[in-house]
C-alpha positions as CSV (number, residue, x, y, z in Angstrom):
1,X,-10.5,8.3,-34.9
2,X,-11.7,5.6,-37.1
3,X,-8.5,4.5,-38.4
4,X,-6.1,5.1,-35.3
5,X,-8.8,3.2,-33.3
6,X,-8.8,-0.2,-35.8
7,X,-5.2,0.1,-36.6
8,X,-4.7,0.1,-33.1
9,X,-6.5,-2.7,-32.3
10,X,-5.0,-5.1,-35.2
11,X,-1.6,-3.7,-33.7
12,X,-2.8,-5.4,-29.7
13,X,-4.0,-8.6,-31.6
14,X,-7.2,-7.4,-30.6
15,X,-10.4,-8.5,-32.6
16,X,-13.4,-6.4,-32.3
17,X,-17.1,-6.8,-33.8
18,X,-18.8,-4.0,-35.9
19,X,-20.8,-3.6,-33.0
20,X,-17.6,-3.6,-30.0
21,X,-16.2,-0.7,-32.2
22,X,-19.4,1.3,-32.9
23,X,-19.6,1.2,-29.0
24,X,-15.9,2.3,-28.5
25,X,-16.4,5.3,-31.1
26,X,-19.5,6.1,-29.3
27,X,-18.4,6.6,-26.2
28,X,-15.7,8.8,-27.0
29,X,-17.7,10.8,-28.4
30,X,-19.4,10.7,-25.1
31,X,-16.7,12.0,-23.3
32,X,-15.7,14.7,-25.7
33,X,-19.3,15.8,-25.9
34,X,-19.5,16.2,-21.9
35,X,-15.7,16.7,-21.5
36,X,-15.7,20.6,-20.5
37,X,-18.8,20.4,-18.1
38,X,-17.8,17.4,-16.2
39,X,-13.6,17.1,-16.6
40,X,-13.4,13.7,-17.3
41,X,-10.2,13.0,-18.8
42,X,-7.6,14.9,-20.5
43,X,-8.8,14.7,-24.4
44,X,-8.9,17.6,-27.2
45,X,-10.1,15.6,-30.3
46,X,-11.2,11.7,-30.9
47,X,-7.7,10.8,-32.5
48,X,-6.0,11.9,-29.0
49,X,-9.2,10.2,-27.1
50,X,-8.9,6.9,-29.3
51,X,-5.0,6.6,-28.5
52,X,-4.3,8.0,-24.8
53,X,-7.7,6.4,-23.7
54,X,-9.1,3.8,-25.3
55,X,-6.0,2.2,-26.8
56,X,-4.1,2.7,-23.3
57,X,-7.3,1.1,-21.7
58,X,-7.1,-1.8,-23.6
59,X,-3.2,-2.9,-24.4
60,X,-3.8,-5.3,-21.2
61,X,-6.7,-7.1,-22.3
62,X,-4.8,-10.0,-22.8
63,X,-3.0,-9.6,-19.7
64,X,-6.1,-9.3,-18.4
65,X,-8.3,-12.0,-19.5
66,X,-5.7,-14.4,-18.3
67,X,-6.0,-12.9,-14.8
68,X,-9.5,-13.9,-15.0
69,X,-8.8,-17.5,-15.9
70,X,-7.0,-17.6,-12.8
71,X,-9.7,-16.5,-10.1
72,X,-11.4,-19.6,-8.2
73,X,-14.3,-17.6,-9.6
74,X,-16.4,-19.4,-12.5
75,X,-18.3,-16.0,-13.2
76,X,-15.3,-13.6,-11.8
77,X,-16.4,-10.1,-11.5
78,X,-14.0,-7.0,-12.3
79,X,-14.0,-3.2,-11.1
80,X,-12.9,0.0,-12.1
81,X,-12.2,2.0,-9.2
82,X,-12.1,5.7,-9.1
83,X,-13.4,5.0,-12.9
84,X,-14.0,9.1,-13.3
85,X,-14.7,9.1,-17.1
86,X,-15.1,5.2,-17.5
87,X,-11.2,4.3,-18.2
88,X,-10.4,1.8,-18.4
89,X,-14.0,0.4,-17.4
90,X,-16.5,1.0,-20.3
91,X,-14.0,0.1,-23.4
92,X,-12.8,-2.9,-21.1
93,X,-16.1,-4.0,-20.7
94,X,-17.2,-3.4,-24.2
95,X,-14.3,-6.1,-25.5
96,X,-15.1,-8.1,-22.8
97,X,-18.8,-8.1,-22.7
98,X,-19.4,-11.5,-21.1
99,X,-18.1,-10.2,-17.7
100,X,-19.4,-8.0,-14.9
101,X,-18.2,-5.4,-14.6
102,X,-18.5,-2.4,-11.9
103,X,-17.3,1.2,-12.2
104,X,-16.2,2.7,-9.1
105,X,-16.9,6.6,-9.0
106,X,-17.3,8.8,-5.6
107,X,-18.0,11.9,-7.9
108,X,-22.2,12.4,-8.5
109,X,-21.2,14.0,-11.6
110,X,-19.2,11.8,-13.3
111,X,-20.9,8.6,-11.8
112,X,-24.0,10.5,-13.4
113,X,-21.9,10.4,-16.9
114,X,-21.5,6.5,-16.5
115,X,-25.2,5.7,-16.5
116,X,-26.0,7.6,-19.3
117,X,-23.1,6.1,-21.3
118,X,-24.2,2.5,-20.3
119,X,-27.8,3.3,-21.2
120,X,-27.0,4.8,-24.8
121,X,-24.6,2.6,-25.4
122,X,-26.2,-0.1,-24.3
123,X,-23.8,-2.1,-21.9
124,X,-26.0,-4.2,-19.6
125,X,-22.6,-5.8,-18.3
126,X,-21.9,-2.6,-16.2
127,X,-23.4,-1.3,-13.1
128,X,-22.2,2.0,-11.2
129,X,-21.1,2.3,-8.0
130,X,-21.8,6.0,-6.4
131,X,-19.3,5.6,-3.8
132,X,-15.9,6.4,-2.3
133,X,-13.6,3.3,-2.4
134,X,-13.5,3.1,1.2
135,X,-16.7,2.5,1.5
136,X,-17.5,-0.1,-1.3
137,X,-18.4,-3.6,0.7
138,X,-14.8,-5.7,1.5
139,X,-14.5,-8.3,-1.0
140,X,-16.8,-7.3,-3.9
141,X,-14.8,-8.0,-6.7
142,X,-12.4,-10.7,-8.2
143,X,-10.4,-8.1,-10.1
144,X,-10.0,-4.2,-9.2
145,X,-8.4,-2.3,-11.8
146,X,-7.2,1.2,-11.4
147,X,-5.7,3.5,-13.9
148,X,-5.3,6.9,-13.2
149,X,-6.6,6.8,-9.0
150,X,-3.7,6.8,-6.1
151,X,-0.2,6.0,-6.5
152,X,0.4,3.0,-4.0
153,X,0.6,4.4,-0.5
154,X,-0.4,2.3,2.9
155,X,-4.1,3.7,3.1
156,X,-4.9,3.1,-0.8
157,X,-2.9,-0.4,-1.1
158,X,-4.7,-1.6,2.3
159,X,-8.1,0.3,0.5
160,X,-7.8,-1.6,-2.8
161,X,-6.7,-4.7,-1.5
162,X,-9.6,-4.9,1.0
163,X,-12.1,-5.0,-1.9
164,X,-10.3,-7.7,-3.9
165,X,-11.3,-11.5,-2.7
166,X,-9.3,-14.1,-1.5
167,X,-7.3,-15.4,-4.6
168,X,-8.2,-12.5,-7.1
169,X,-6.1,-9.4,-8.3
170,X,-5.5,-5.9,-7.9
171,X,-4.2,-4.3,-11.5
172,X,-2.7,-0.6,-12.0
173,X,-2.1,0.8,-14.7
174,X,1.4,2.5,-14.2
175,X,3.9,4.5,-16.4
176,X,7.3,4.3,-15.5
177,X,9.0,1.0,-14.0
178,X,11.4,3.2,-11.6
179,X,8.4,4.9,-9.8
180,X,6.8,1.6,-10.0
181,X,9.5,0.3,-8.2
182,X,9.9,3.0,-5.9
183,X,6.1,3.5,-4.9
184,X,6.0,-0.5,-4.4
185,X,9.2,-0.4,-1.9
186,X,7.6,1.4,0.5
187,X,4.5,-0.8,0.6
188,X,6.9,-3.6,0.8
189,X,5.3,-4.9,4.4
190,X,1.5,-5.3,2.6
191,X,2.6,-6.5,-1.0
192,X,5.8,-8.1,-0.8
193,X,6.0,-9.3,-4.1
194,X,4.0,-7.8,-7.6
195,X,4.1,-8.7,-10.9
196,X,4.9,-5.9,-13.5
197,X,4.1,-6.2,-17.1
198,X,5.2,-4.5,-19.7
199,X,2.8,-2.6,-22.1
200,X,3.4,-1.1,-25.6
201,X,-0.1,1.8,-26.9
202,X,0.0,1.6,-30.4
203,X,0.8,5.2,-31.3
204,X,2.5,5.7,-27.7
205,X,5.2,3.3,-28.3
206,X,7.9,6.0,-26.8
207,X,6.0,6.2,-23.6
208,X,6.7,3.3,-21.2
209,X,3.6,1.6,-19.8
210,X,3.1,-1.1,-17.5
211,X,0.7,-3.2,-15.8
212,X,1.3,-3.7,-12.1
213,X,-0.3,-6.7,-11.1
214,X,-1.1,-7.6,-7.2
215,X,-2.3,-11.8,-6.3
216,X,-4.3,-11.5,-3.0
217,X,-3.4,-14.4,-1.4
């Protein structure tokens, strides 16, 4: 995992500290330790977790970071919703470790999972949310990021939006720009314009990625 994990990085542009990586091989050992008890993301060894995971997780940073620049927000606040096994959350929050950062989980199990990683880990930037979307407060958060939740329907697109504030972002992370397009036609009356952005995973390069990005006016 050690080298696909650094060579991907240097491949984003992405500089992390001895201590960011430790964290980031750490955790997925986490998940692949709890993997089969708890299902928490599709991963058989730490070279497949390292490049469908983390690397996926993180090939917005950038994108993201910039998004945060542009809150009205001088501390803004991002959340992972339906974060099941902490992507993209924890290794988010591990690069970006001056931020806040909440993760998002309905599932007592998994959300379980999260606290233990941001003990061990530590990551005193993260707090878990036990709690179904629809229920978190309207508002909460100047960013929510999802990555493998809903695909954009009327209920989850009204859901995700309500917990964004006024001026902040709602960021997917979505595969395929036709489906994009197609899932964001028929939401078309809620968000009538979107942003997509164009992602490359080191190691992934022959699967398209992309960022869908939503400005809550």
């Amino acid at each position: 995992m050690d080298d696909r994990l650094s060579e991907g990085l240097e491949r984003l542009g992405l500089s992390a500290s001895e201590e960011q990586l430790d964290k980031l091989r750490r955790y997925a050992r986490m998940v692949l330790e709890f993997n089969k008890g708890y299902n928490l993301m599709k991963a058989k060894d730490e070279d497949e977790m390292a490049v469908s995971h983390l690397l996926d997780s993180l090939a917005p940073l950038e994108h993201i970071r910039k998004l945060t620049e542009s809150t009205s927000s001088a501390s803004p606040s991002l959340a992972d919703i339906g974060s099941g096994g902490g992507c993209p959350g924890v290794p988010l929050a591990i690069m970006m470790e001056s931020y806040p950062f909440t993760l998002v989980e309905r599932m007592e199990k998994r959300s379980s999972f999260l606290s233990s990683v941001c003990t061990a880990l530590p990551l005193p930037n993260v707090s878990i949310l036990t709690l179904q979307a629809e229920k978190v407060r309207p508002e909460s958060f100047d960013i929510a990021l999802f990555r493998a939740f809903h695909p954009f329907d009327h209920k989850t697109t009204k859901t995700l939006l309500s917990l964004v504030r006024k001026g902040g972002y709602l960021a997917a992370y979505k595969a395929r720009a036709e489906k994009i397009a197609a899932e964001m036609e028929t939401v078309r009356d809620i968000v009538p314009s979107y942003q997509k952005i164009s992602l490359s995973v080191p190691f992934l390069e022959d699967h398209e990625r992309n960022l869908v990005v939503v400005h809550k006016l």
